[in-house]
N, C-alpha and C positions, 0 to 999 in steps of 0.2 A: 650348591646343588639346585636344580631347576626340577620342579614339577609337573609331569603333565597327565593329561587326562587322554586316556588311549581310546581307540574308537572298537569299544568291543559292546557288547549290547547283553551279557551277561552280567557286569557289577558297575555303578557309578564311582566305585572306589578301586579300581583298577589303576594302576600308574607305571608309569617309566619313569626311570631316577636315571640321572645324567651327572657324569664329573665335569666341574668346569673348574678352570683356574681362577681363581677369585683374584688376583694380580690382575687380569684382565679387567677389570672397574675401573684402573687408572687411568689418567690420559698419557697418550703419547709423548716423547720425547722430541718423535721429528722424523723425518726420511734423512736427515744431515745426521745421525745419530746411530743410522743404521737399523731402524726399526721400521716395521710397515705399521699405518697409523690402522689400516682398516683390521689389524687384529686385536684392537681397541673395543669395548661397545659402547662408549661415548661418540667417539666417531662414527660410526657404524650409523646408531640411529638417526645422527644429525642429517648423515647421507641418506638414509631411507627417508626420513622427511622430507629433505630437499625435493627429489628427487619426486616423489609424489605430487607434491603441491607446486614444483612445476608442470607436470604433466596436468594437473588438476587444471589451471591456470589457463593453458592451450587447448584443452580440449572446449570448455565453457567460450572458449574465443571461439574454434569454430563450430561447436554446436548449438548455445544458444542462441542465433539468427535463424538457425532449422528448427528453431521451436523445444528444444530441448530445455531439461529443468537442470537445475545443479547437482542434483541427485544422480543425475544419469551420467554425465562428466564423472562424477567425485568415483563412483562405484563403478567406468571407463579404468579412471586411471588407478583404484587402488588394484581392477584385476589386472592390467597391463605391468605397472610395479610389482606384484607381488610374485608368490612363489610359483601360480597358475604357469604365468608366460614366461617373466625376467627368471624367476627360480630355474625354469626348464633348461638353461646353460650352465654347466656344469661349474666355467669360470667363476660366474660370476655366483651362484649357490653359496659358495664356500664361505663367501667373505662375505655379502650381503643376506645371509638367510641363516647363519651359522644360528645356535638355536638361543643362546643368551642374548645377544642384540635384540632380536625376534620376540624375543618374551618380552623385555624390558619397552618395545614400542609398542608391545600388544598392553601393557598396562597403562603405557600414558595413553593409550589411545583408550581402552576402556573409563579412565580419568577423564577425555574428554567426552565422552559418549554420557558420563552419569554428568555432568557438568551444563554437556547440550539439551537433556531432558528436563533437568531442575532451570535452566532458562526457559523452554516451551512452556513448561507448569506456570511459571510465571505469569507468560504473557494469556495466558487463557482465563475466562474470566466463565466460569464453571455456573456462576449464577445465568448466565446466558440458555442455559436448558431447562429454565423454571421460565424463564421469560419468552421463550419462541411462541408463535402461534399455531394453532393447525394444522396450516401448507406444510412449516416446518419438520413438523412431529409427522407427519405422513408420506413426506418424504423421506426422513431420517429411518423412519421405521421399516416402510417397504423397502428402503437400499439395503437395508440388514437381512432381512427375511428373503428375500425373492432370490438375491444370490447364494445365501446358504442353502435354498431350498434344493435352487438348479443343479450347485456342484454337486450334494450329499444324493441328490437322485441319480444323477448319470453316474457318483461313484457307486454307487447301489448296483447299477445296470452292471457294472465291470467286474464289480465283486461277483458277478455270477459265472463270466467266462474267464475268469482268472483261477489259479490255481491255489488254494489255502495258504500253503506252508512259507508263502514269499511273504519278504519284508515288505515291498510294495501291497503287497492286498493286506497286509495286518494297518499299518498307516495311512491305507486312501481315503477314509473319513477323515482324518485329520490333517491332510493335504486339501481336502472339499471346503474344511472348514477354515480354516487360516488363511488358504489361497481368495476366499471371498471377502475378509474381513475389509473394514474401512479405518480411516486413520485421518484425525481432525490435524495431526503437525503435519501430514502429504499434503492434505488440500491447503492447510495455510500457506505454506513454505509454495507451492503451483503457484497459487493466486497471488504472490510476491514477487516471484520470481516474472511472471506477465504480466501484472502491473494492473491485477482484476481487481483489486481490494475494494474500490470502491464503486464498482460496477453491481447491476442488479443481479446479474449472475452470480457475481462471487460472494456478495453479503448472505443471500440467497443458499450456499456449497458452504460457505464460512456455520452458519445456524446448524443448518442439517448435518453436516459431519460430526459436529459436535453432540448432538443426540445420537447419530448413528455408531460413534466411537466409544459413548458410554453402553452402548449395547454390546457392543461385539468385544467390550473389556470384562464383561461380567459372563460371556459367552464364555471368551478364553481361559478367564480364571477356574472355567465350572469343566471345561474341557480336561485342563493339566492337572486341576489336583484328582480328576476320577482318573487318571493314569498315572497321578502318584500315588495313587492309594493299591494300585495294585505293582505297581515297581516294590514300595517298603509295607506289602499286605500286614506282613510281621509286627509290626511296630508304628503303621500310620494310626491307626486311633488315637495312642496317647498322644502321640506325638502331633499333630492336626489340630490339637485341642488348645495344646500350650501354644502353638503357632499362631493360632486363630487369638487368642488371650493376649498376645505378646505384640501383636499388629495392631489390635484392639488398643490398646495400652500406650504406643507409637504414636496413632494415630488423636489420641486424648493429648496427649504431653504436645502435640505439634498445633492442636489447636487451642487448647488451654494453657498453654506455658509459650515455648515460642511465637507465635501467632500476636497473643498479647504482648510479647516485647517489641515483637517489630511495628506492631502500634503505637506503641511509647515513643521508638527512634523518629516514626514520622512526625507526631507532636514536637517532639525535641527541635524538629528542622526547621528554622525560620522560612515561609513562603516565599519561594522564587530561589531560595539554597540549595547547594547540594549538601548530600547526603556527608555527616562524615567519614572518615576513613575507618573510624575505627568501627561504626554500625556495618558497614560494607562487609569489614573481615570477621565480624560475628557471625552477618549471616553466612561466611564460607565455612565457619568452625562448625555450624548447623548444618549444614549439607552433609560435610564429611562424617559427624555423627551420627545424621539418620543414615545415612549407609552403611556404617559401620553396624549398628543398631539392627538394620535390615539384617545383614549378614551372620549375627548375630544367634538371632532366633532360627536363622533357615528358611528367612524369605530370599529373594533376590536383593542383591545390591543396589536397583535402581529405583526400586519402590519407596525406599524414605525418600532421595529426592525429589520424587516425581509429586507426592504429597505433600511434601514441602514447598514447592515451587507453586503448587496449586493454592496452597494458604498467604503464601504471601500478599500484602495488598498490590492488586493490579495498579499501572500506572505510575504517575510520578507519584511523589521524588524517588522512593524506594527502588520500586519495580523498574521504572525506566532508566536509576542507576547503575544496577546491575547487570540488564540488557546492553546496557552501550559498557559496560565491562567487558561483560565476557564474548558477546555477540560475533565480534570480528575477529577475536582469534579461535574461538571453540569452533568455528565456520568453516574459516581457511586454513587453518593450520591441525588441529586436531584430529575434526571429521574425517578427510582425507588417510591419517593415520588409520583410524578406523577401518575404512574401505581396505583398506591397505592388508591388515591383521585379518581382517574378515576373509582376503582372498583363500588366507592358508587352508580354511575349512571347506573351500568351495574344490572339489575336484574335478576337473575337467575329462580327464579321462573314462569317470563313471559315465557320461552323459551318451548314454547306445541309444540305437533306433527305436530299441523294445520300449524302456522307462518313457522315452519320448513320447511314444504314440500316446501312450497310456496317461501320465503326469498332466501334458497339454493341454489336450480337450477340459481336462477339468478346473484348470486354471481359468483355461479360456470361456468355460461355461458359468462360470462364477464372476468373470469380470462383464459378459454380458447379461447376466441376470442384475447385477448390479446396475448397469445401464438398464437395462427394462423396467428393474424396480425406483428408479431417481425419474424416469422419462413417465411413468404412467400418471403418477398424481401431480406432475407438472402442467402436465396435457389438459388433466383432469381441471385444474386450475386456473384453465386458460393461456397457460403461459404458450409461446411460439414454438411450434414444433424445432426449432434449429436451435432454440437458448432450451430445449428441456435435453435434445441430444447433446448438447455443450455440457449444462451439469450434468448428466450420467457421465460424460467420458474425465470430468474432473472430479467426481466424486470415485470416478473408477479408478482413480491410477495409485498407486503402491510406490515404498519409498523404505526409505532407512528402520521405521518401527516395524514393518513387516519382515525386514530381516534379523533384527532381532527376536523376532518370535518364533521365525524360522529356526536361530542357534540356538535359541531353547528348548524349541524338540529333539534336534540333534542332541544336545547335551542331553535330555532325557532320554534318550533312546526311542522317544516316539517316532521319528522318523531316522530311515539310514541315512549314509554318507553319498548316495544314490538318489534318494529323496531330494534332499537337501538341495543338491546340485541340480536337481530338475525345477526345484519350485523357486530357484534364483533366476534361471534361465529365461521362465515365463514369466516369471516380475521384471525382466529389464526387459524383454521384447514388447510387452502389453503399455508397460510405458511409456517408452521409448516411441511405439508407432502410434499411440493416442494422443497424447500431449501437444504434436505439428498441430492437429486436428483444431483443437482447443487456440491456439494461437493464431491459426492462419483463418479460421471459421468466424469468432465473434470479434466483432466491435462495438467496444462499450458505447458507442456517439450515438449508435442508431434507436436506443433508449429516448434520447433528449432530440432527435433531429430526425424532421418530416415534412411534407409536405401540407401548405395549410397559407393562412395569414400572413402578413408583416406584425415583428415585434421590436417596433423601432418608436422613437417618438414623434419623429416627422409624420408616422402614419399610426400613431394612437388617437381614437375617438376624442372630442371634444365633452367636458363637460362628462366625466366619467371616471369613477376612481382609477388614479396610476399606480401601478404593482409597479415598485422598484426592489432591486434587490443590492445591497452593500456587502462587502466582506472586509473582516477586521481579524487583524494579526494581533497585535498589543493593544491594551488600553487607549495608547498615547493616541490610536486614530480615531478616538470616539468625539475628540472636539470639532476637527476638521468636518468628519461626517454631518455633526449636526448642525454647524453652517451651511455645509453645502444645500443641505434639507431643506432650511430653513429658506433661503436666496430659492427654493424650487417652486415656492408659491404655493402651499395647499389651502385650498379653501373648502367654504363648503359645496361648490359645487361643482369644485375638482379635488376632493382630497385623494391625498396620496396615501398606499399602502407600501414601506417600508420593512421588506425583510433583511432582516441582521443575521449573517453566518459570521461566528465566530472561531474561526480558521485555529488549532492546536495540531500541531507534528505528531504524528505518533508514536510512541515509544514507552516499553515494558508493556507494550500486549498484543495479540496479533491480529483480532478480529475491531477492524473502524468502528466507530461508535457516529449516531446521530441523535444529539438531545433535544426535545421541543422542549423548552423551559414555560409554552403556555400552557401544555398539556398535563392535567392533574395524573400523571401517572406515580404512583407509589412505591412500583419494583425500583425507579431509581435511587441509586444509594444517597445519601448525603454528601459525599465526595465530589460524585460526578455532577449532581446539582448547586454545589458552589459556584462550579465554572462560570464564567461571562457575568458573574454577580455583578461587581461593580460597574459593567457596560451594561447590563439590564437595567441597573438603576436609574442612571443618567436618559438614558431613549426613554424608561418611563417617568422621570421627571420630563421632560420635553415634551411627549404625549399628553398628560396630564395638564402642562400648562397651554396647547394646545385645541385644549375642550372642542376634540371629536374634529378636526380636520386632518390631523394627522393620526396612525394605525401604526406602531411599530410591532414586529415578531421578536425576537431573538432566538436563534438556534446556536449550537454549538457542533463544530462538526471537529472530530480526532479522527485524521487519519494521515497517510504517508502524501509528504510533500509530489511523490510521483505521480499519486492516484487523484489528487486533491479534486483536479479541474471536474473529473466523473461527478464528483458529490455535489460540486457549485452550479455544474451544467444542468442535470438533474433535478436539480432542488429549484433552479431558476426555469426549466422547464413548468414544472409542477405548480408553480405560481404565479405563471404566464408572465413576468417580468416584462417589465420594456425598454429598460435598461440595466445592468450590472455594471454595480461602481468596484474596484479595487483599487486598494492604495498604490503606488508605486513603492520597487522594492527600496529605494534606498531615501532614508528618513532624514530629513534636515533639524539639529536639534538649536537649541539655544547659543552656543558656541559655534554653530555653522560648520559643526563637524558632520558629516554624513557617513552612513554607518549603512553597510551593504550587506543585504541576504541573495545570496546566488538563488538558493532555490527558491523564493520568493520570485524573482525573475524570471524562472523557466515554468512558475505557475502562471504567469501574467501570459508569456507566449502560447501555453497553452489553452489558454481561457479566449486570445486574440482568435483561435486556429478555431474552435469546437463551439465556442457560444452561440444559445440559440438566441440571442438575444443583442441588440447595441450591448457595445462596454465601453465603460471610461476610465481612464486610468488616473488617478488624483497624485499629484505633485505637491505633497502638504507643505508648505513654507509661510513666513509671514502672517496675516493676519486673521486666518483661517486658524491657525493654532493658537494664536494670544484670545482670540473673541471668545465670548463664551454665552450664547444668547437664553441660555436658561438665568442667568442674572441682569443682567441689562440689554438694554433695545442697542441694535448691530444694524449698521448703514454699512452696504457693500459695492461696490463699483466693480464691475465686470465689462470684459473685452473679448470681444470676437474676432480672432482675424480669418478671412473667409477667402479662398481661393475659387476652386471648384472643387464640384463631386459630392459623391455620398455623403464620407465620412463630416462635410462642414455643414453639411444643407441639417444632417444631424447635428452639429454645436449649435447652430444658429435656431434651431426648432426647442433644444432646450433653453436657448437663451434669451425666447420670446416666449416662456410659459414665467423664466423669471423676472422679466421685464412687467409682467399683470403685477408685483411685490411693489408695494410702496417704498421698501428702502433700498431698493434696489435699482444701480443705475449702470442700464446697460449701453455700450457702443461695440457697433460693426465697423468694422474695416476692413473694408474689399483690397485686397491688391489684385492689380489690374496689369497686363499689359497695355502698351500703348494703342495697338492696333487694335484692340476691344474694347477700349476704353469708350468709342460712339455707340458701342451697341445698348440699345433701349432696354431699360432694366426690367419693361414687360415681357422683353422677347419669349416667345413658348422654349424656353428650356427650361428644366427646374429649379437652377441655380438663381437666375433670373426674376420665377413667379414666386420663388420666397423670400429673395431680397425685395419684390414690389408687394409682398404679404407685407414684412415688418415694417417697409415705409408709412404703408397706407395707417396700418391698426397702430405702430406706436411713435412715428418721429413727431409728429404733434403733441405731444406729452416733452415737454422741457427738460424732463433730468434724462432724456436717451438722446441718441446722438447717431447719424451715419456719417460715415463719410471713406472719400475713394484716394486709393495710392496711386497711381501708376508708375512701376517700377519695369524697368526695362531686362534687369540681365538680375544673378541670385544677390551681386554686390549690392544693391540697391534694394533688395530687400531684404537682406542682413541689417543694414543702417537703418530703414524703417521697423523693425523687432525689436532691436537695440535702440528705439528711443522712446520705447511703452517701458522702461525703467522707473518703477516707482509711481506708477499713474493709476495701478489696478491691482484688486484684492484677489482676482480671479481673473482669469483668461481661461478663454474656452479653444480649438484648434482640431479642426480633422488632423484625423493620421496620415489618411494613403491619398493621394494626386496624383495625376495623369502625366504619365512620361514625354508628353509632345513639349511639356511648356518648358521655356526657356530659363525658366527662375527658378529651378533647381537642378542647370547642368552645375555640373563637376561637385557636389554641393554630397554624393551619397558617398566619397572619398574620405570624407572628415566626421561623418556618422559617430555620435558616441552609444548612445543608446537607440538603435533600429528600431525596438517594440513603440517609441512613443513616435515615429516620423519624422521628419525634417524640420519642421518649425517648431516642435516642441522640444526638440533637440538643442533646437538653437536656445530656448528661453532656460533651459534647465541644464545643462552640459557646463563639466566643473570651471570654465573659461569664462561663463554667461553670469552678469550683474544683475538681472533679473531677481528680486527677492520675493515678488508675488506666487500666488499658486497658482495650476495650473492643471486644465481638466483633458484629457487624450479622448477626443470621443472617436469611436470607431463602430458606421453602424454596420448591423446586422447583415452577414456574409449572404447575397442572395441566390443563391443555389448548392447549400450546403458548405462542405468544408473542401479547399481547394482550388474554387475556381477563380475566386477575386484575390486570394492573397496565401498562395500554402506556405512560407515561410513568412512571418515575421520580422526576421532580419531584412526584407526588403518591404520599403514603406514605399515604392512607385510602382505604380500598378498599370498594365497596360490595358488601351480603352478595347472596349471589349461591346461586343454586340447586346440589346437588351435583353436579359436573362427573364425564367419564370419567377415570378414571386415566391419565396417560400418563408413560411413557419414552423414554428416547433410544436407540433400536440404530444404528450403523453397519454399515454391510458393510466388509468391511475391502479396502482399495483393493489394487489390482495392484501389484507391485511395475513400477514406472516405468523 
């Protein structure tokens, strides 16, 4: 027999009892057997899955490019599947909506709905609304106030020309107030799905949702129980008391008994391990107990998760275990069930012109107060009128927790079956039409990229500290790094300043993190200040032995491999850099095996695309990795080979800052066509005045060296690359040349890696005997992003007219 909860507004204990054949649990025999399978509910559900999460699937194809979120797809196609539209044929009712199957995917889908909230818990790092600043707190505050204010007035105004005794005028405060609420897993799950995470907007929506959402949690909790109080008048005293005792008591046992175990299993975990299997399925035995537990007393079933998920420690090993657990199927697979089940409560038919008029504006005056309220202390802040309209319409938008809140009044009778159906209406159209806005309006670039200076080295001041900035994946590339430093010359009256980002994926939490490990800040935990330890130590043993020519930082940046380049660009803005070094993705070990990160590679492209700055790309091999100059003095021999263009006039400007190093012995090698090869190395081109720069200032000094190829067609300088075999610790190479020259037809056919050019191609590509390392320098894009090179995958550039100069300035943000 099956239970269900009738839609009468007189008793919560009201039911309809249904016979069903309990035989029916089985599985089918077969259509060869004479049976139909879909009078099965095993089959039944498998199909209504299917069948979702295909539609789920296709619609996310064609709507996220219009700017759509996955919530809006998912909650497409469970009403499309469900009993709203597909139910409405009678055929197909029968067999797909029969009322056992239906229950039985309304439970797994509630299984995953408590599943997808104890993962959110997770990834939220709750200590973040003791740490915000100001901005934060007053945006978070005014988004909470200013739209409850708007809806609860205009429902105020309506209650006056409305008539008493309708269930509409008894619920429109609590349609005012719900319909305004904000929700920290909307705006996370938005700014994921757009790929904001690590833009100033979204860190910015990321803070403030999360104060705004503890506000309007403590709103709703004070809402629903003075309407439970007067639902069970009879018997809520006692009963509220023990409730309140019994959450209390929950909520002790999760953080004094659980809490503490799961801190044990992380100790337990040797660093760099996973988690075992069996800590994993503890903590699932936890989950299902606090909800049981919840259920229990006569809270809701989702509330022990949701606590639970909150206490767990953020991040690895734990947290980010159990996120790459459950993450991709409670996502795609479950969710969508959800939507699915949810359609049956939504009725379409209730939805008339009357409830319309009435329901809408109030929605809709609550989602613009919320904008008013996110957009004034924005303003107020200085921020850009179009990034403070951007966070209002992303802190504006509603999602999956709001409909749950939604089927909570319904199940209390605070709101009808009428209600209900109106404030689904205005949550898919308010998002739906916002969200293009948010995607198609901001771009995170123009943060990090403006008009201004060159941040190149060919045009860094002489005799002035040099801001460089590195990025480091593993440990393994802190030796490399500190050669290459070391081969850069800092003296005392060019010392270099050295910032160290240390690049971590993110996973088991949702909002990016950025650590200053110079910064005496205290709110950080002990955990998050371990990170980059033993690469902080090694730059300040090097610093240290250094005595004050060198200045290293170390940062630590956790965020998604997608978002990465925002945080590097950003941070290398902020520091005025003048060149960013990253590793290249695939790492040469001891055994000459090479071990490849794809998204390490689409960081690199990224960083080629948006940099406000030169970048180099480091090819760590040979003797860059064995050297170690914090223990013994290092003799390095470096090579230039020099074509034409930006990107070489850039190798060769760092290769004559390295050349001023005593143990450093540098040679250029021009290849030349034949027909150029008379032309006067003073001629006024620039390629020219900085090959007669480094004659003049260093070939009189005996350990450097020039000298010219003249190479006719690419065969010939293929043969000339291929016989710098074993002669150099370092080679330096622009990336991008000019498509007129003859020495690299047919030559972009056989491409392995595009992001590093043609001739780095050639030194590093798994055919090339080449064991040296190898620097990609590519300067500084001069007119923003797109005009010298918008893809990556091509390293030939067409020549192009003299552009304006341009730099990166930031204004330096508010303290948050």
């Amino acid at each position: 027999m099956v239970n269900t909860i009738s839609n009468t507004t007189f008793s919560l204990n009201t039911s309809i009892w249904i016979c069903e054949d309990t035989t029916l649990f089985q599985s089918s025999k077969g259509i060869f057997f004479g049976e139909n399978p879909l009078n099965f509910v095993v089959l039944v559900v498998i199909l209504q899955g299917s069948l979702v999460c295909f539609t789920n699937a296709w619609l996310e194809f064609i709507l996220m490019p219009l700017g759509e979120t996955t919530f809006v797809s998912q909650a497409m196609a469970g009403f499309l599947m469900g009993p709203s539209v597909l139910g409405q044929f009678k055929c197909l009712k029968k067999f797909f909506f029969a009322p056992k199957p239906f229950f039985v995917c309304e439970t797994i889908s509630l299984l995953g709905t408590m599943i997808f909230l104890f993962s959110m818990g997770v990834k939220i790092d709750i200590s973040m609304v003791m740490r915000t600043g100001r901005k934060t707190w007053a945006i978070g505050v005014c988004s909470f106030v200013l739209p409850l204010a708007f809806s609860i007035f205009y429902a105020f105004l309506l209650r006056q020309v409305l008539p008493p005794g309708t269930d509409i005028y008894k619920s429109l405060f609590y349609i005012a107030a719900f319909s305004s609420a904000g929700s920290f897993q909307v705006v996370a799950n938005l700014l994921e799905d757009f790929k904001l995470l690590n833009s100033e907007v979204g860190r910015l929506a990321i803070s403030s949702s999360m104060v705004n959402g503890v506000l309007c949690a403590i709103w709703q909790i004070i809402a629903v129980s003075r309407q439970q109080k007067i639902i069970f008048q009879d018997t809520y005293q006692s009963s509220s008391k023990w409730i309140a005792i019994s959450l209390c008591v929950m909520v002790i046992i999760i953080l004094c008994v659980l809490r503490p175990i799961m801190l044990w299993m992380i100790r337990r975990t040797p660093k760099g391990r996973p988690m075992k299997e069996s800590y994993l399925v503890s903590v699932y035995v936890m989950v299902l107990g606090c909800s049981l537990f919840g259920e229990f007393i006569g809270e809701h079933y989702l509330i022990g998760p949701i606590i639970l998920g909150l206490a767990v420690p953020e991040g690895p090993p734990l947290g980010s275990a159990l996120v790459e657990r459950l993450d991709t199927f409670v996502s795609v697979v479950l969710m969508p069930l959800f939507f699915l089940t949810s359609s049956a409560k939504f009725k379409l038919h209730l939805v008339d012109t009357y409830s319309f008029a009435i329901v809408q504006p109030v929605a809709f005056f609550g989602f613009l107060g919320k904008v008013i309220g996110t957009m004034l202390p924005s303003i107020y802040c200085n921020m850009p009128l179009t990034d403070a309209l951007i966070l209002g319409l992303i802190m504006g938008a509603q999602g999956m927790t709001h409909i749950l809140h939604f089927q909570n009044l319904q199940y209390l009778h605070i709101i009808d079956d009428q209600s209900y159906a109106q404030m689904v209406v205005a949550l898919m159209w308010l998002t739906a039409a916002s969200t293009p806005i948010v995607k198609f309006m901001y771009d995170p670039t123009k943060s990090y990229l403006s008009l201004n200076r060159r941040r190149t080295i060919e045009h860094a001041p002489p005799r002035t500290i040099l801001p460089l900035m590195a990025c480091i994946y593993h440990e393994e590339n802190t030796p490399p790094l500190i050669n290459v430093l070391e081969m850069s010359n800092s003296s005392t009256e060019s010392p270099i300043c050295l910032y160290v980002l240390h690049l971590i994926q993110l996973t088991g939490r949702s909002a990016p993190v950025l650590i200053d490990h110079e910064a005496s800040n205290k709110s950080v935990n002990p955990l998050k200040s371990s990170y980059s330890q033993n690469i902080r130590n090694a730059f300040k043993s090097y610093e240290n032995q250094q005595m004050g020519n060198v200045m290293v930082k170390v940062l630590t940046s956790i965020s998604p491999y997608e978002t990465m380049h925002d945080e590097i660009c950003l941070q290398a803005a902020k520091k005025r850099a003048y060149m960013l070094i990253v590793p290249f993705h695939k790492q040469c070990g001891p055994t000459q095996i090479l071990e490849s990160a794809q998204p390490i590679r689409a960081l690199n492209r990224h960083l080629l695309r948006t940099a406000p700055c030169s970048v180099g790309i480091l090819v760590e091999r040979g003797n860059l990795i064995s050297n170690n100059p914090l223990t013994s003095m290092s003799f390095y021999s470096v090579g230039i080979l020099f074509v034409e263009g930006a990107d070489d006039r850039e190798a060769l400007a760092y290769a004559m800052r390295m050349a001023d190093h005593p143990n450093v012995k540098v040679t250029v090698i021009r290849l030349m066509e034949p027909r150029r090869k008379s032309r006067n190395l003073a001629s006024r081109d620039p390629d020219g005045d900085l090959i007669h720069k480094f004659m003049v200032d260093y070939i009189h000094i005996k350990r450097h060296d020039y000298r010219e190829e003249a190479v006719r067609d690419s065969v010939e300088m293929v043969n000339v690359i291929r016989s710098l075999e074993g002669c150099y610790d370092l080679i330096l190479v622009g990336r991008r040349h000019q498509n007129e020259s003859s020495l690299f037809s047919g030559l972009t056919e056989w491409i392995e890696f595009p992001e590093l050019g043609l001739i780095a191609d050639m030194l590093v590509s798994s055919d090339s005997t080449f064991d040296g390392s190898v620097l990609v320098v590519q300067q500084q894009n001069k007119a923003g992003i797109g005009l010298l090179d918008i893809h990556p995958e091509n390293s030939i550039v067409k020549k192009q007219e003299p552009l304006p100069i341009v730099e990166v300035t930031v204004a330096q943000r508010r303290d948050q």
